[in-house]
Short mmCIF file of the C-alpha atoms (twelve columns), coordinates in Angstrom:
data_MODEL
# 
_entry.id   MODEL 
# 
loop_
_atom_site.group_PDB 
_atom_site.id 
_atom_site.type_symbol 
_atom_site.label_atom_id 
_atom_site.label_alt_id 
_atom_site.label_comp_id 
_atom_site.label_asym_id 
_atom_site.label_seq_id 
_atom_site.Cartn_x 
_atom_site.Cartn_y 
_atom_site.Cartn_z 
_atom_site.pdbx_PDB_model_num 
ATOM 1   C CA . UNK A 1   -30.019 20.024 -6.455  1 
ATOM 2   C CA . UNK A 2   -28.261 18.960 -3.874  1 
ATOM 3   C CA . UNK A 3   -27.678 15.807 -1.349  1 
ATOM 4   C CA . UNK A 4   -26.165 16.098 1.911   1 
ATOM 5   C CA . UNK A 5   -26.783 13.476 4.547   1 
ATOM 6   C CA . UNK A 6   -29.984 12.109 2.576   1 
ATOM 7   C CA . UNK A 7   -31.511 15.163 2.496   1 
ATOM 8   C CA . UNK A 8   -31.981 16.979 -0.691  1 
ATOM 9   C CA . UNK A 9   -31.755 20.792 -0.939  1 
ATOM 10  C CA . UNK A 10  -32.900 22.906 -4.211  1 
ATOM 11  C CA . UNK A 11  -31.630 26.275 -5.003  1 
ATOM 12  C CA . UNK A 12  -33.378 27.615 -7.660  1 
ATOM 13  C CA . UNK A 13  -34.025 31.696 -8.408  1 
ATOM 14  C CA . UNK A 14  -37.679 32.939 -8.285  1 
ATOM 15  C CA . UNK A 15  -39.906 35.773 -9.050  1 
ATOM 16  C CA . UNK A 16  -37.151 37.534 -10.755 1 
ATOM 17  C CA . UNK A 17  -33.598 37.109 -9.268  1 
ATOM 18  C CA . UNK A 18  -34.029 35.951 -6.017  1 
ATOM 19  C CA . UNK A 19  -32.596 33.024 -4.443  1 
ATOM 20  C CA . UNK A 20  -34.243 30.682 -3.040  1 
ATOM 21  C CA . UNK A 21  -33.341 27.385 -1.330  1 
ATOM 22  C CA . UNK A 22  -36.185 24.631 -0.214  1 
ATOM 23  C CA . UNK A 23  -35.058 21.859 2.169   1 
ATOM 24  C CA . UNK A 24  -36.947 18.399 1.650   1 
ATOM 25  C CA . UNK A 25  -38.044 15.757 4.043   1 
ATOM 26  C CA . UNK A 26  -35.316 14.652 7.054   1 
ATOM 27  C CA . UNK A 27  -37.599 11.628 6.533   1 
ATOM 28  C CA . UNK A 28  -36.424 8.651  4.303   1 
ATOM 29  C CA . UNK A 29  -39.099 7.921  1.308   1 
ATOM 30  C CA . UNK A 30  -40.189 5.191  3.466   1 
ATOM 31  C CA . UNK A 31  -41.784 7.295  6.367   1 
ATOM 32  C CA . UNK A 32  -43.082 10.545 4.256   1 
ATOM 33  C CA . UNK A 33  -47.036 11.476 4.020   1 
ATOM 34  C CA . UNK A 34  -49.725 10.571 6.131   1 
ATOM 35  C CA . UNK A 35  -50.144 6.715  4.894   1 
ATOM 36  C CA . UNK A 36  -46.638 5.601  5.203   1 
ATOM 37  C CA . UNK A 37  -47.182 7.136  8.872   1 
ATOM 38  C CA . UNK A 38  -50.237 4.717  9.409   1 
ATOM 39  C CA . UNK A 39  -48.530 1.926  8.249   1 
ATOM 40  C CA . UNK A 40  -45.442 2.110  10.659  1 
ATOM 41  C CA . UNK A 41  -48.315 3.288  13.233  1 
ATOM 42  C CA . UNK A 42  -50.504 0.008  12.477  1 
ATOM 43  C CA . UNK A 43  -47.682 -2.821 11.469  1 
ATOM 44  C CA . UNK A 44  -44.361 -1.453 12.695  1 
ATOM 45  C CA . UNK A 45  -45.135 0.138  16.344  1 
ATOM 46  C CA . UNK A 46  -46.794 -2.989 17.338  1 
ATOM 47  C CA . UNK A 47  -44.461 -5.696 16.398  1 
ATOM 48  C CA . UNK A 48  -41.736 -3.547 18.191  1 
ATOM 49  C CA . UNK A 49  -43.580 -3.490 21.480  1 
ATOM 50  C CA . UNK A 50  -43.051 -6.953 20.980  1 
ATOM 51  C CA . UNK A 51  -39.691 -7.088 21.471  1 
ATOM 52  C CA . UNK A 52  -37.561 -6.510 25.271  1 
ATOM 53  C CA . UNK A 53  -37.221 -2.866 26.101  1 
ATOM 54  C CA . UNK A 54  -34.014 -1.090 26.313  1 
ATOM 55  C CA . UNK A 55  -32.177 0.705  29.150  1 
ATOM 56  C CA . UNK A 56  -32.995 4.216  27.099  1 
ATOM 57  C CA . UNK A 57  -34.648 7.015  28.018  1 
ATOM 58  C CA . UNK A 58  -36.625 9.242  25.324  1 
ATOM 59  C CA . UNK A 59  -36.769 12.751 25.262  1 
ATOM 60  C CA . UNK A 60  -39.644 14.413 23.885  1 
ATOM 61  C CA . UNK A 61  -40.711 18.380 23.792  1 
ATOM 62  C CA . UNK A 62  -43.597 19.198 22.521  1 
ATOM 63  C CA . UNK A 63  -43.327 22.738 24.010  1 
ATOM 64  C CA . UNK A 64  -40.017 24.633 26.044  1 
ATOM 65  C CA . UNK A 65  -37.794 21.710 26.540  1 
ATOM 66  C CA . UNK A 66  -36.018 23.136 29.717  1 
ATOM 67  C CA . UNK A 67  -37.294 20.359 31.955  1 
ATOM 68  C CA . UNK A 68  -36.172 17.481 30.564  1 
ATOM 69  C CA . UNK A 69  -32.819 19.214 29.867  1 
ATOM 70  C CA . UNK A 70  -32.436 19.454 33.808  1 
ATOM 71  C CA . UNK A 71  -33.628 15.625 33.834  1 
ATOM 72  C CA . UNK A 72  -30.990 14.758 31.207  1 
ATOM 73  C CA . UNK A 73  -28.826 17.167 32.882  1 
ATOM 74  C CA . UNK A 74  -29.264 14.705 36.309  1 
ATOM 75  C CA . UNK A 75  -29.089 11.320 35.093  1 
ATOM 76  C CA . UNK A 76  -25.785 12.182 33.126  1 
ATOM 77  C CA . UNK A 77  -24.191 13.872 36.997  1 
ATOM 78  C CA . UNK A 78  -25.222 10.243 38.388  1 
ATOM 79  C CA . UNK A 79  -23.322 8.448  35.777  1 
ATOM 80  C CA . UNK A 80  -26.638 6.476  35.454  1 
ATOM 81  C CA . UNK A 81  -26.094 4.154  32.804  1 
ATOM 82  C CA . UNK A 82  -28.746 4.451  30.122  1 
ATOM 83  C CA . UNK A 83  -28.896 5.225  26.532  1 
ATOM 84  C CA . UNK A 84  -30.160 8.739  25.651  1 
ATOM 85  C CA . UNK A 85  -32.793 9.521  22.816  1 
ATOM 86  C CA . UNK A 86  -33.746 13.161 21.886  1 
ATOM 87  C CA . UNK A 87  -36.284 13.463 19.526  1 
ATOM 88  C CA . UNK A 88  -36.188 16.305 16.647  1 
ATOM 89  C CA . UNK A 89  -38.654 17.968 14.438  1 
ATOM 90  C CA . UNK A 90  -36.954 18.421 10.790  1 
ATOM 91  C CA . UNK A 91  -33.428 18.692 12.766  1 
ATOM 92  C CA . UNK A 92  -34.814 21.841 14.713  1 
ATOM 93  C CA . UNK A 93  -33.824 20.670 18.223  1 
ATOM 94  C CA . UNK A 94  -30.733 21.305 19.488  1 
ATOM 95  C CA . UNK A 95  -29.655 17.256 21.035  1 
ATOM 96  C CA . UNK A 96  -27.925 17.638 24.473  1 
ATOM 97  C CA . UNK A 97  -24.374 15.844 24.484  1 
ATOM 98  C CA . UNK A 98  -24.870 12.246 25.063  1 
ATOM 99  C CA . UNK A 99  -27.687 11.741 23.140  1 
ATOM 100 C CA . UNK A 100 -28.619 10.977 19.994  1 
ATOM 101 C CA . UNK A 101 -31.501 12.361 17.787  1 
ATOM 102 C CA . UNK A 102 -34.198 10.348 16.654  1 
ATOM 103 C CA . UNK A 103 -36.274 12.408 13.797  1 
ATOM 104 C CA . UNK A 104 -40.170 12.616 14.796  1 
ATOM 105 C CA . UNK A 105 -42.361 10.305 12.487  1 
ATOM 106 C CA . UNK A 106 -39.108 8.068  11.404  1 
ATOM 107 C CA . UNK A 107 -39.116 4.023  11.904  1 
ATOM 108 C CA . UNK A 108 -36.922 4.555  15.035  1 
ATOM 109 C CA . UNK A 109 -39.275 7.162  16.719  1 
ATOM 110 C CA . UNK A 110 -41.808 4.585  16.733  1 
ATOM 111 C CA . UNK A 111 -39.451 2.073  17.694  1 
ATOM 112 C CA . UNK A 112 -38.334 4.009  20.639  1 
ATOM 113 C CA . UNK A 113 -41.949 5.149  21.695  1 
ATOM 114 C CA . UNK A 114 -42.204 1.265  21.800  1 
ATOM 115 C CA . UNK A 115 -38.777 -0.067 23.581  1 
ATOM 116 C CA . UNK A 116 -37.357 2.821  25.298  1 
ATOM 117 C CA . UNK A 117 -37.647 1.918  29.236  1 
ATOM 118 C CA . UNK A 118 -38.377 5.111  30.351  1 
ATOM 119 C CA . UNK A 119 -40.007 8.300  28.522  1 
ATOM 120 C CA . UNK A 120 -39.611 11.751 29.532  1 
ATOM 121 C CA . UNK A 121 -42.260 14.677 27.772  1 
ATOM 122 C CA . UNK A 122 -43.177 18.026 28.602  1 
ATOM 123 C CA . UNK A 123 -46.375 17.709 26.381  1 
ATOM 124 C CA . UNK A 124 -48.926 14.876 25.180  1 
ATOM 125 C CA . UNK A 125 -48.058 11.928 23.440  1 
ATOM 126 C CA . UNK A 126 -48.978 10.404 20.447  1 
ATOM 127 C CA . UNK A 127 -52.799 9.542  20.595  1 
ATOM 128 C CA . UNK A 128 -51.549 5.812  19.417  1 
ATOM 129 C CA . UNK A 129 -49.258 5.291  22.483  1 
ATOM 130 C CA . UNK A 130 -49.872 2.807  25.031  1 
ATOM 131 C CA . UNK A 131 -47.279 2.835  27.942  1 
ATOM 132 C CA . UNK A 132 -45.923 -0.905 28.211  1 
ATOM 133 C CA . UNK A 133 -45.740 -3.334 31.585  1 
ATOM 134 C CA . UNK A 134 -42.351 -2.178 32.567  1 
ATOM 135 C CA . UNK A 135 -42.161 1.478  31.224  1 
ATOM 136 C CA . UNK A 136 -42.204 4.500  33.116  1 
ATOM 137 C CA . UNK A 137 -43.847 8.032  31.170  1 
ATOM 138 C CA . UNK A 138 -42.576 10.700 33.013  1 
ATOM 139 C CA . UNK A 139 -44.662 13.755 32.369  1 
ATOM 140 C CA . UNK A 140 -43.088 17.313 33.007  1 
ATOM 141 C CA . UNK A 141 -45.032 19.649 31.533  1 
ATOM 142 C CA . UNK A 142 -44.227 22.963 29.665  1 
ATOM 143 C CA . UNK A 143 -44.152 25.498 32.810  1 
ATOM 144 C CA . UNK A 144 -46.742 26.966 34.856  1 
ATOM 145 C CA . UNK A 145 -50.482 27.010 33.755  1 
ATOM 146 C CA . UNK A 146 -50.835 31.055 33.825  1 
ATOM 147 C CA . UNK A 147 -53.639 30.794 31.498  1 
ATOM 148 C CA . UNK A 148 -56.932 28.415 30.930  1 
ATOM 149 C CA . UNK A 149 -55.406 25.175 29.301  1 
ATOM 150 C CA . UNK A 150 -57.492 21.595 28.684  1 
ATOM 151 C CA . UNK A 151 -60.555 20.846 30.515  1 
ATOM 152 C CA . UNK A 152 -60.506 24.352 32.269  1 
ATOM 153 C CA . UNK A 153 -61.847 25.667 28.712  1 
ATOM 154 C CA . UNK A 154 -64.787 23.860 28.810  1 
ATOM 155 C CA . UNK A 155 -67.699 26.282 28.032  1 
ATOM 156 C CA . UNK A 156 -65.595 28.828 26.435  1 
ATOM 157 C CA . UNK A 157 -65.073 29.529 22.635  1 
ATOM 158 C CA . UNK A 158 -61.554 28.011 22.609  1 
ATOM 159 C CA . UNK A 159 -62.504 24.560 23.767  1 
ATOM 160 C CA . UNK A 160 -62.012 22.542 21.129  1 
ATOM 161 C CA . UNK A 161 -64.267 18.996 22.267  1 
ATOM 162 C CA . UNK A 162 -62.125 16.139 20.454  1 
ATOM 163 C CA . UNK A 163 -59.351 17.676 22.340  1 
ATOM 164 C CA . UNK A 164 -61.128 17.761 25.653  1 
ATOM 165 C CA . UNK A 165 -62.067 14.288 25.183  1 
ATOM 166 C CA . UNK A 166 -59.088 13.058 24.741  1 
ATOM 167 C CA . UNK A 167 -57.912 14.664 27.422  1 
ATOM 168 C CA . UNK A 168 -58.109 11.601 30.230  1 
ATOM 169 C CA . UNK A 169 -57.184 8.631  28.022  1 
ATOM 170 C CA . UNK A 170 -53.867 10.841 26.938  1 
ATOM 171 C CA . UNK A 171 -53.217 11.489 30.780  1 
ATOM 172 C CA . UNK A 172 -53.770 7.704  31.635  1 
ATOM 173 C CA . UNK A 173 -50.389 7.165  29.665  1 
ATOM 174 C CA . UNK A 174 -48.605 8.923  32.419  1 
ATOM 175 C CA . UNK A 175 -46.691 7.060  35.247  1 
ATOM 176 C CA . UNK A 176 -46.283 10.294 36.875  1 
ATOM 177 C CA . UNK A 177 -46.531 14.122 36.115  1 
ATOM 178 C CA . UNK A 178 -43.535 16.512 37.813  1 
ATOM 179 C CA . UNK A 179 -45.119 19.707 39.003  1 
ATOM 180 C CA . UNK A 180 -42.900 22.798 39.698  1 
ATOM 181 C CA . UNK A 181 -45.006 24.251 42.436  1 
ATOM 182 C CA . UNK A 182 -47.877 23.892 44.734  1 
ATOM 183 C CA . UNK A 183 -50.284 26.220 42.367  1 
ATOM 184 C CA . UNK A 184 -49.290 24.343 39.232  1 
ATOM 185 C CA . UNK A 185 -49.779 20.719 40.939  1 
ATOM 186 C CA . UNK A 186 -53.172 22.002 41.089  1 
ATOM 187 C CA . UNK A 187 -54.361 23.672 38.619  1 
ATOM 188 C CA . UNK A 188 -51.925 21.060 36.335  1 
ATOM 189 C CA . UNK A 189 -54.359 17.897 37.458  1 
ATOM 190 C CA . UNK A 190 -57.403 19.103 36.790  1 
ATOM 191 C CA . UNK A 191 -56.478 20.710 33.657  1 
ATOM 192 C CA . UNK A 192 -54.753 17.710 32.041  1 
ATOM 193 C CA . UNK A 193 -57.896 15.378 33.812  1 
ATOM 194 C CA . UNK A 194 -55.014 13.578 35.730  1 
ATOM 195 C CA . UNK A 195 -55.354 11.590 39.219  1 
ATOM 196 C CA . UNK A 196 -52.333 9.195  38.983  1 
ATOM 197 C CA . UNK A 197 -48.843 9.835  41.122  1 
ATOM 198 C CA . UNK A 198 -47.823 13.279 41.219  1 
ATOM 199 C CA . UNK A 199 -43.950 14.598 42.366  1 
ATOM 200 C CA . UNK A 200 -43.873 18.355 43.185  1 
# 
């Protein structure tokens, strides 16, 4: 066993002589399994919307990240003076210069879903989220809708209804979605079940 940066590694031979090294949790003990992740979700998220938001932006990819890297990419050319937040999945992402990971599902991912001014995402928040008076969600999107995604797969076997019902209250967190093109704007808004401000 080993420790390195609060993360433990095990190398340990298997089935025979091969090697074999498993990575635990990025995550401190505190924010592991599914109840300690309702209890920051129920007690910690809301008493940090409670505090004054910060001049940060928050990064997050669900899918293809290339968007927000051009909108990272921007602000830092402007010399606009904000803090930058890139959020990771098990220390997967690769974090632009200038900003600084936050780990998905840690105390300070919910703490910056909850204080960061503004939010950038090319996919769907967290159910939970609630955008704040005063912060801007910035939806991008991951590319062009080439195929049947959200409510246009109503009726067909791959519509999955939770999913489709969700679909409006998870678009009313937007301030506004970023489309790349005339056929996406389209196709993008009725998909997602959006009708708020749209930038093409």
């Amino acid at each position: 066993r080993h420790t390195c940066e609060g993360r433990e590694f095990t190398v340990d031979r298997r089935h025979g002589d091969r090697l074999c090294v498993e990575a635990g949790s990025v995550l401190a003990p505190a924010e592991r399994g599914a109840h300690r992740r309702r209890q920051l979700r129920a007690t910690y998220y809301p008493s940090q919307r409670e505090l004054p938001l910060r001049e940060t932006v928050l990064y997050t990819a669900g899918r293809g990240d290339d968007s927000l890297r051009a909108v990272h990419e921007e602000l830092v050319r402007r010399g606009t003076e904000v803090g930058h937040l890139w959020v990771t999945r098990d220390q997967q992402t690769h974090v632009p210069p200038l900003a600084h990971a936050v780990e998905e599902h840690s105390a300070a991912w919910y703490e910056a879903l909850a204080r960061c001014r503004r939010i950038v995402a090319s996919d769907h928040l967290p159910g939970f989220f609630r955008s704040r008076p005063g912060q801007t969600v910035v939806q991008t999107w991951h590319g062009v809708p080439l195929k049947r995604i959200g409510a246009d797969l109503h009726g067909t076997r791959y519509a999955h209804h939770a999913r489709l019902e969700a679909l409006p209250r998870l678009a009313a967190q937007w301030s506004v979605l970023v489309s790349p093109n005339r056929f996406a704007a389209r196709h993008l808004c009725r998909a997602l079940a959006y009708d708020g401000e749209l930038l093409q």
